[in-house]
C-alpha positions in Angstrom: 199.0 42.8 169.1 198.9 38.6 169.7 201.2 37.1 172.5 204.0 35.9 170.0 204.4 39.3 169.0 204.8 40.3 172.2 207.3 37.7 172.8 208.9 38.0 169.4 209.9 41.9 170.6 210.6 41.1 174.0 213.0 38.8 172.9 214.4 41.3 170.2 214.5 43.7 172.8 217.3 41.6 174.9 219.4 41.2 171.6 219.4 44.8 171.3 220.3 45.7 175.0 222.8 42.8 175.4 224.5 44.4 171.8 224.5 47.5 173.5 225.7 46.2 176.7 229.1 45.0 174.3 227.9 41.4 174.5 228.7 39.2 171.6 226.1 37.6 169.1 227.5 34.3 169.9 226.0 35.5 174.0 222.6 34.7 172.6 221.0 32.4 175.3 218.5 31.0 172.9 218.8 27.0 171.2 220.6 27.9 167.7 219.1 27.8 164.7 215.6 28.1 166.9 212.9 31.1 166.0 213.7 33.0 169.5 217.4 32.5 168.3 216.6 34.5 165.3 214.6 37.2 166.9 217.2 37.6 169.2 219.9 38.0 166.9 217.4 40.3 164.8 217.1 42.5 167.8 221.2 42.2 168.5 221.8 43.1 164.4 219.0 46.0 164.8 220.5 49.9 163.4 220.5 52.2 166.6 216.9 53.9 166.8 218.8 56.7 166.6 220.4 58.0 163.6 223.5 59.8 163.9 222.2 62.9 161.8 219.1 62.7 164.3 221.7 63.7 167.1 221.8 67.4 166.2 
């Protein structure tokens, strides 16, 4: 895996938590309309990992 990978899913990976954490899309601390604004809101717009038949 390269380094903007690594940042790419690090950055996904606060989307997803600050979506879980009830936070807003608009929260997105990232310039808009910049790449680490997309990932972010990629990560934010992610399906649970989870699926809710999974949960039996």
């Amino acid at each position: 895996m390269n380094n903007d990978s690594d940042a790419d899913l690090k950055i996904r990976t606060e989307g997803r938590k600050a979506y879980e954490d009830g936070q807003p899309v608009t929260a997105c601390p990232y310039p808009a309309d910049s790449p680490s604004s997309y990932q972010w809101k990629s990560g934010w717009m992610q399906p649970s990992p989870t699926a809710p038949e999974d949960a039996s």
